[in-house]
N, C-alpha and C positions, 0 to 999 in steps of 0.2 A: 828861733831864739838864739841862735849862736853866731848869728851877723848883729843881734843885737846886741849879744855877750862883747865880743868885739868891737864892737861901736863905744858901750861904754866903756871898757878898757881901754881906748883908744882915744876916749875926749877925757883920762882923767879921774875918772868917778871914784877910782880903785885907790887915787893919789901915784905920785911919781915910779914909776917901774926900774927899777935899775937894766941895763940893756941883759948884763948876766943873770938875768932871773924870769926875765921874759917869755925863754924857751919852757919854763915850767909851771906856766901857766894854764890850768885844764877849763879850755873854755867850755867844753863840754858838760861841767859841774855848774858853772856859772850857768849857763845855757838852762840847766835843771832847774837853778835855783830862781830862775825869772818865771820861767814856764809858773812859776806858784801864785804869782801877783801880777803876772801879764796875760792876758791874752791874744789869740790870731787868728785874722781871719780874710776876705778875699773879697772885696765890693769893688764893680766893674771892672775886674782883670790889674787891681790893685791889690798887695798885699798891705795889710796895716797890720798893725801891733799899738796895741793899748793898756792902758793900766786901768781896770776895774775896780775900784774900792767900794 
């Protein structure tokens, strides 16, 4: 979930990042908060990530 967290941080999703604020960004949290509305899982030596609703 935390390539994911970074991914969406990184196309935008979050809106503009100023560079000085960057460093204090806990992707870690973000990472947790996806884990709740995502899930993961591994078909023919693929990782995917899906959103379940």
């Amino acid at each position: 979930m935390k390539e994911l967290a970074e991914q969406f941080v990184d196309e935008g999703l979050f809106g503009d990042i100023p560079d000085h604020l960057a460093n204090y960004i806990d992707m870690d949290a973000i990472a947790r908060d996806l884990a709740v509305d995502y899930a993961e899982t591994e078909l023919a030596g693929e990782r995917l990530i899906y959103r379940a609703m």
